[in-house]
C-alpha positions in Angstrom: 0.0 0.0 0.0 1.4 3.7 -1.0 1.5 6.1 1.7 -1.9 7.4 2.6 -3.0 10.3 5.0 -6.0 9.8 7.1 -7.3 11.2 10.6 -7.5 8.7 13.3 -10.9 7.1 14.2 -10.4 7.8 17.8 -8.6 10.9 18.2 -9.0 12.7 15.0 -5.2 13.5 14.6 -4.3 13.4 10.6 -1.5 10.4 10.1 0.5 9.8 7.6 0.2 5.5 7.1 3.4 4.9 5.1 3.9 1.1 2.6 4.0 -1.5 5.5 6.0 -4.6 5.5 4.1 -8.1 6.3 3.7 -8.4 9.6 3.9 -5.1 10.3 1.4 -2.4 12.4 0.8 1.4 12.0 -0.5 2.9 15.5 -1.5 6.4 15.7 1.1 8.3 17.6 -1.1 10.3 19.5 -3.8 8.1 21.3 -1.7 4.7 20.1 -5.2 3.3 17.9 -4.3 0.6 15.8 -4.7 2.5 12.1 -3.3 -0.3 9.6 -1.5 -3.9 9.8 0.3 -6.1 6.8 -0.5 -9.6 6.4 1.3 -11.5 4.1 -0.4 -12.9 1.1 -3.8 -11.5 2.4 -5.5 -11.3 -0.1 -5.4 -15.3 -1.5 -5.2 -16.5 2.6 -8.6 -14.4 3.3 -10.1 -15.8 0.3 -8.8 -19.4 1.3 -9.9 -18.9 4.7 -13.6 -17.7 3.8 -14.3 -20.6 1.4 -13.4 -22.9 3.6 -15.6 -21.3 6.6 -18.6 -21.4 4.0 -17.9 -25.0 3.4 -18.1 -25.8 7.0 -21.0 -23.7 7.8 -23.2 -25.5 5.4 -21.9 -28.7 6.5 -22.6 -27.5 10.3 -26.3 -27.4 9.3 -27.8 -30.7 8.3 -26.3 -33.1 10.8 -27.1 -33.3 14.9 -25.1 -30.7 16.6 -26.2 -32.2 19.9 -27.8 -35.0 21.4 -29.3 -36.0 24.9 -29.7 -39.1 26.3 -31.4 -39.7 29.4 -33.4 -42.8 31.5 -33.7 -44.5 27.3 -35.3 -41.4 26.0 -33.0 -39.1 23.4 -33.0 -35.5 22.2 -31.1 -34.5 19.3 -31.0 -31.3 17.8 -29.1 -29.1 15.0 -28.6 -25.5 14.6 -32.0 -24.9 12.8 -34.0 -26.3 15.1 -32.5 -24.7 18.1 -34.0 -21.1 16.5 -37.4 -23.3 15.9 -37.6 -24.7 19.0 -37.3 -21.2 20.3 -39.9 -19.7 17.9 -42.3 -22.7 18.8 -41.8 -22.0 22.4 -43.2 -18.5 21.8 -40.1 -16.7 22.4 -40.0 -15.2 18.6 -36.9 -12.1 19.9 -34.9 -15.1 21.2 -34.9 -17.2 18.3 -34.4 -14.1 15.9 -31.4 -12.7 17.8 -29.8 -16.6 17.9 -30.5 -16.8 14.4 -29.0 -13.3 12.7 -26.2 -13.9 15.4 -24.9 -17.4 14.6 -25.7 -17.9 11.2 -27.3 -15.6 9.1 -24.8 -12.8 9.9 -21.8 -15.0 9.9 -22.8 -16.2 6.6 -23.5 -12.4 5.0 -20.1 -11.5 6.0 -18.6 -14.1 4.3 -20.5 -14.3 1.4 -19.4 -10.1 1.7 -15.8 -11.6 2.1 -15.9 -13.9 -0.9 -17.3 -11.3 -3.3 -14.9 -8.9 -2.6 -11.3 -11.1 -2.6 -12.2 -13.2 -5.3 -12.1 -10.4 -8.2 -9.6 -8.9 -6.0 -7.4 -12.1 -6.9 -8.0 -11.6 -10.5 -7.1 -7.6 -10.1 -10.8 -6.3 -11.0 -13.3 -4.9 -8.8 -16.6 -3.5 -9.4 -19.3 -0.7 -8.6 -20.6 -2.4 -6.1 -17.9 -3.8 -4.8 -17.2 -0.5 -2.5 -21.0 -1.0 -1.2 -20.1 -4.5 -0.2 -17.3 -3.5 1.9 -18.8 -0.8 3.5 -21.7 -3.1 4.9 -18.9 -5.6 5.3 -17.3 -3.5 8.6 -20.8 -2.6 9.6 -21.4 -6.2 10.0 -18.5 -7.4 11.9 -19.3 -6.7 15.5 -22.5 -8.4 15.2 -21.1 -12.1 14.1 -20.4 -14.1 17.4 -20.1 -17.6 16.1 -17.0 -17.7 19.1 -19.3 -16.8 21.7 -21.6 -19.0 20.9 -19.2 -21.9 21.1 -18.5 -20.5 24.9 -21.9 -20.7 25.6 -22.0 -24.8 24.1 -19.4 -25.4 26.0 -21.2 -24.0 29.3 -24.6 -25.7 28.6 -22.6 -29.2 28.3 -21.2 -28.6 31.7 -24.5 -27.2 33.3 -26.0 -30.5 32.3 -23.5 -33.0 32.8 -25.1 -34.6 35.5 -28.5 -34.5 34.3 -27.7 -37.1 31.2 -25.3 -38.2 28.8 -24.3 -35.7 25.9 -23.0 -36.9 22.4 -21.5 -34.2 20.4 -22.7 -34.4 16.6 -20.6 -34.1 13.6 -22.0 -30.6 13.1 -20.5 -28.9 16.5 -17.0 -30.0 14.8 -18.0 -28.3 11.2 -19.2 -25.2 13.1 -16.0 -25.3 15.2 -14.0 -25.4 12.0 -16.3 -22.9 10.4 -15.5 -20.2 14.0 -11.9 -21.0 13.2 -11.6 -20.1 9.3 -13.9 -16.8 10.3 -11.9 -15.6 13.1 -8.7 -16.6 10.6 -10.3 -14.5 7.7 -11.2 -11.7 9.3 -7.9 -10.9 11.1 -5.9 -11.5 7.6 -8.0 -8.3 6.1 -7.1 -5.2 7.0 -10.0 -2.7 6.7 -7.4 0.1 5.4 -5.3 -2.2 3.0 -8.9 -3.5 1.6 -10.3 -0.1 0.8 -7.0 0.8 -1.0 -6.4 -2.4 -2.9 -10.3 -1.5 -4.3 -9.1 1.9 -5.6 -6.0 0.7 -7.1 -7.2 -2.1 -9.1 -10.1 0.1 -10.0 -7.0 2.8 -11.6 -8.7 5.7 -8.9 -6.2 7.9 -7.1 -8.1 9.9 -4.5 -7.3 13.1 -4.0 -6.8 14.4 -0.4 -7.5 18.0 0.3 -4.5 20.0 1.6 -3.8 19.8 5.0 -0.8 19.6 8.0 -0.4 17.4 11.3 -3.0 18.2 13.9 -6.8 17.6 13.9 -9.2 17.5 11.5 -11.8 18.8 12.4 -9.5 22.3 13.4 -8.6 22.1 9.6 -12.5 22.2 8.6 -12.1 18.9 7.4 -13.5 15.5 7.9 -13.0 11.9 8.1 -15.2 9.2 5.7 -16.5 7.1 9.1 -16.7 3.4 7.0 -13.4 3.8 4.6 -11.6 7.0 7.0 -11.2 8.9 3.6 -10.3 12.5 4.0 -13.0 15.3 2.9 -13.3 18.7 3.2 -15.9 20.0 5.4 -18.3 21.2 2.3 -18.6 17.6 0.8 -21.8 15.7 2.2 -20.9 12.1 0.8 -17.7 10.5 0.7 -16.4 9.7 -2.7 -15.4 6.6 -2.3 -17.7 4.7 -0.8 -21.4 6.7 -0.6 -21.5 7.6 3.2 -23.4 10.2 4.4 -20.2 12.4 5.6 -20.3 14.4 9.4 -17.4 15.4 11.2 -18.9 13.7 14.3 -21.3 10.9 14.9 -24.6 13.2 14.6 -26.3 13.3 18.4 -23.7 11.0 19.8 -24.2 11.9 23.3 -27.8 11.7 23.2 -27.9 8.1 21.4 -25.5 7.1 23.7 -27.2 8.1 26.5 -30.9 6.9 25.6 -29.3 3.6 24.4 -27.2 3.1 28.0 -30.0 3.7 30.4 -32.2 1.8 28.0 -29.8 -1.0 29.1 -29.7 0.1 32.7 -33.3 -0.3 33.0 -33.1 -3.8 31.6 -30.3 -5.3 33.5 -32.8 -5.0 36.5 -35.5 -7.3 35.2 -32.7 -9.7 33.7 -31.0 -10.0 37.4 -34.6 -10.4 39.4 -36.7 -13.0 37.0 -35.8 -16.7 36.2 -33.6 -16.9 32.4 -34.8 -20.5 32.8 -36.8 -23.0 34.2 -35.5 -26.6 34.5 -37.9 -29.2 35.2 -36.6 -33.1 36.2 -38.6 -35.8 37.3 -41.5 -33.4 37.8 -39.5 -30.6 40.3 -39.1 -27.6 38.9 -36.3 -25.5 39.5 -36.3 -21.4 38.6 -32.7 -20.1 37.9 -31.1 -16.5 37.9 -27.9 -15.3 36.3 -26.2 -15.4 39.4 -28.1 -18.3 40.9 -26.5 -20.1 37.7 -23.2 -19.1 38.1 -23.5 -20.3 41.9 -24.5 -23.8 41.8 -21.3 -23.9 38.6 -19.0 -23.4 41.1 -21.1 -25.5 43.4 -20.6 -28.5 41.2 -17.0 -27.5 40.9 -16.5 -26.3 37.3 -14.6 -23.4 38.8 -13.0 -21.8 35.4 -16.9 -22.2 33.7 -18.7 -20.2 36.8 -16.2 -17.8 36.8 -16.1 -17.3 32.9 -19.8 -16.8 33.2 -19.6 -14.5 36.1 -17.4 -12.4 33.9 -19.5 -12.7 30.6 -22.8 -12.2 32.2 -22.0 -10.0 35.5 -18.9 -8.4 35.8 -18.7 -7.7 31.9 -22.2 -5.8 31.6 -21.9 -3.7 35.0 -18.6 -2.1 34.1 -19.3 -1.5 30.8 -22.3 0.2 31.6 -20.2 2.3 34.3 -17.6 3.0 32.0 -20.0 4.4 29.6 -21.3 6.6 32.8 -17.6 8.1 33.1 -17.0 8.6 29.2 -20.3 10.5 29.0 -19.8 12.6 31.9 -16.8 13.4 31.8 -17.3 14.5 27.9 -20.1 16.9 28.9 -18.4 18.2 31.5 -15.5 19.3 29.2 -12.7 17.2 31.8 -9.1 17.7 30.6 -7.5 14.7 32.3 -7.1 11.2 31.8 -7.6 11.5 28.2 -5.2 8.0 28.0 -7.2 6.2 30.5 -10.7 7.2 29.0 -9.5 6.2 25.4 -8.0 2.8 26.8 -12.0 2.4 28.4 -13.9 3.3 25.5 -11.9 0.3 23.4 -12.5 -2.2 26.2 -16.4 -1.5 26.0 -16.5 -1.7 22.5 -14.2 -4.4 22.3 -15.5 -6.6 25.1 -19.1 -6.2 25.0 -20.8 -9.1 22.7 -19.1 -11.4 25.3 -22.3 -11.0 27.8 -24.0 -12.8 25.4 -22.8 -16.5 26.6 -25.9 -16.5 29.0 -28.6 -16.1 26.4 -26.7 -18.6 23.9 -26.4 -20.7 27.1 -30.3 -20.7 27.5 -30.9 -21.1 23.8 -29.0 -24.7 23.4 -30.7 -26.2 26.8 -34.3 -25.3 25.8 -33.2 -26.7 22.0 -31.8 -29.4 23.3 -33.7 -30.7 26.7 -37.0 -31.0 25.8 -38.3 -34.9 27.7 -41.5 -33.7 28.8 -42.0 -34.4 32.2 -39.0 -36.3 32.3 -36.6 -33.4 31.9 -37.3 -30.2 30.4 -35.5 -26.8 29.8 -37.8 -23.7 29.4 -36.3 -20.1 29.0 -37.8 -17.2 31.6 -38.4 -13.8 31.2 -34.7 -12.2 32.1 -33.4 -14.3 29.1 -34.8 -11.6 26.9 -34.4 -9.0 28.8 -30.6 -9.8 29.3 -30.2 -10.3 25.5 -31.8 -6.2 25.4 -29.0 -5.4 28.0 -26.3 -6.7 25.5 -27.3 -5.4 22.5 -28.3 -1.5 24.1 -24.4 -1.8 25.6 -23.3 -2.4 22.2 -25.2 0.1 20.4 -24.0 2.8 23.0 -20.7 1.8 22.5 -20.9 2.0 18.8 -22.8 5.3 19.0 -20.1 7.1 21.5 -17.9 9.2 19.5 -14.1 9.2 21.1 -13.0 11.6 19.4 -15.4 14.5 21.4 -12.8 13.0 24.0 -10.4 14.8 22.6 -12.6 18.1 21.4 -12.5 19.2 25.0 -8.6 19.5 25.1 -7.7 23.3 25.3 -5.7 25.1 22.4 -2.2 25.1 24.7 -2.6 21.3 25.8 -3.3 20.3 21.8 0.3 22.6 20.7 1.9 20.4 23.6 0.7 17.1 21.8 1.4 18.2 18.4 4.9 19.1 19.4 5.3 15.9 21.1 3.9 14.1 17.6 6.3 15.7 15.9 9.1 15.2 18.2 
């Protein structure tokens, strides 16, 4: 890749990215962001890697992903009918969010993936293709095929004693298919993708003159999919079609209607049952943290206390965190810029993680269904957590960090630009 100037995503602070070397990682001086890496041979590994994960998806979908044998009565079940047996159960949201999360968004981004790399390959792309990749990177926090795995792996050991489990040949394709998706998406970079469409397209974009410093103090501003430069009079980047603003429009505001949305709910998703298990006719109603205590109770220390994390710890300080970013923004604070930046990537990077619990409920209610024998039925703080998860994520994505850095005086943003260029 030439040398390309862009302002960073988190601090606003115009870098110059220069040609990387494989393995290889631009950071932005200022706030330390990760802008760019260099992977070698990215191009025909991502496509390898894609195929493959298609291959194994569609393999992962026909064939038992997991079975349940108990007292000479079995349960089997495969990916599908988990999402059906949540629909049939009249718990539509559920069954959606399992769904979009575990297959059909996984698939969209690889199906994304494949369309883009394989004219890539041959050194064409197309019209469309810039359209692809922009809804490409909106898609990518929302695939959790990895979480979901977590959450397999903590239904298995909540059940363990209840029956015997037989793993199907499809948990190993969709183990496969996690693999090759986690394996594609860190050999694109987003940067290296966007420029490798312009150049095989024969498009030099033109940056508008500018020095080191901010942006937005130059009156210009940043394309927020592909991070091409604009001036401030342009209303749609050039590149890719997005709607141009030199901030997230309302960010505050989103961000605070979409946190205490999730406040609200984390109360309802600690207080009621996220399921009801049922053996040998007793019925027993179980919280988040009444979950996570009879884990440890049963001595599966390192699952309880991954589950703590996911479900307890991991929602609470992200929702706090998002308290202190907010406030402190609107109140204009000066200080711990470092610290606050740090923060703000650990919500947004950490979030989709809570969602082990409501995967967790999803496969025992799929899977334990033995009428009176045993049975697995979800309660109302499964939904209600699954609202908590997403509203944390949306406020994260909605929180602009760069207002971080909008609140820094005019002497304290000379000090950093001297010690840039130093």
């Amino acid at each position: 890749m030439s040398t390309e100037h862009i302002a960073c995503h988190c601090c606003d602070l115009i870098v110059e990215v220069p040609t990387l070397n494989p393995g290889h990682k631009a950071h932005c001086p200022q706030c330390g962001h990760l802008l760019s890496s260099q992977t070698f041979n990215s191009i025909n590994k991502a496509g390898a890697f894609s195929f493959s994960a298609l291959i194994f998806l569609l393999l992962s979908l026909p064939f038992p992903f997991l079975a349940f044998h108990s007292q000479g009565r079995e349960q089997q079940v495969s990916l599908i009918e988990s999402g059906y047996n949540l629909l049939l159960l009249d718990f539509p949201i559920l069954s959606a969010l399992l769904s979009l999360f575990i297959l059909i968004i996984p698939a969209l981004l690889l199906c994304a993936y494949l369309l883009l790399l394989i004219p890539l390959r041959k050194r064409k792309a197309y019209p469309w293709s810039y359209k692809i990749a922009q809804i490409l990177f909106s898609l990518h926090p929302w695939g959790m095929a990895e979480v979901f795995l977590i959450g397999v792996l903590v239904s298995l050991v909540k059940i363990a004693g209840m029956a015997e489990i037989v793993i199907g040949m499809s948990f190993w394709a969709y183990v496969l298919f996690a693999l090759c998706l986690i394996a594609t998406i860190t050999s694109v970079d987003k940067l290296q993708l966007w420029h490798m469409l312009d150049q095989v397209s024969g498009i030099q974009r033109k940056v508008p003159p500018h020095s080191l410093g901010s942006a937005k103090q130059q009156q210009l501003q940043s394309c927020h999919s592909c991070e091409l430069l604009h001036t401030q009079a342009e209303e749609n980047c050039t590149r890719c079609g997005s709607v141009l603003h030199q901030r997230i429009p309302f960010s505050i505001q989103k961000t605070w209607a979409y946190l205490l949305t999730s406040i609200v709910l984390y109360i309802p998703a600690n207080l009621y049952p996220i399921m009801h298990t049922t053996f040998l006719g007793s019925e027993e109603p179980s919280t988040i943290l009444g979950g996570v205590v009879v884990l440890w109770q049963h001595g599966s220390y390192p699952i309880a206390l991954i589950v703590f994390i996911a479900s307890i710890v991991i929602p609470i300080a992200k929702m706090l965190a998002l308290l202190w970013l907010l406030i402190s923004t609107q109140m204009g604070q000066q200080h711990r810029i470092e610290e606050r930046i740090w923060m703000y990537r650990m919500t947004e990077l950490i979030g989709r993680w809570s969602m082990i619990d409501v995967f967790v409920v999803a496969v025992l209610v799929a899977l334990v269904q033995l009428g009176g024998l045993a049975n697995i039925q979800p309660g109302l703080a499964a939904t209600a957590f699954a609202g908590v998860v997403i509203m944390t994520m949306l406020s994260a994505l909605s929180f602009d960090p760069r207002l971080i850095w909008d609140s820094l005086n005019k002497n304290e943003r000379e000090s950093l630009k001297k010690s840039v260029l130093e």
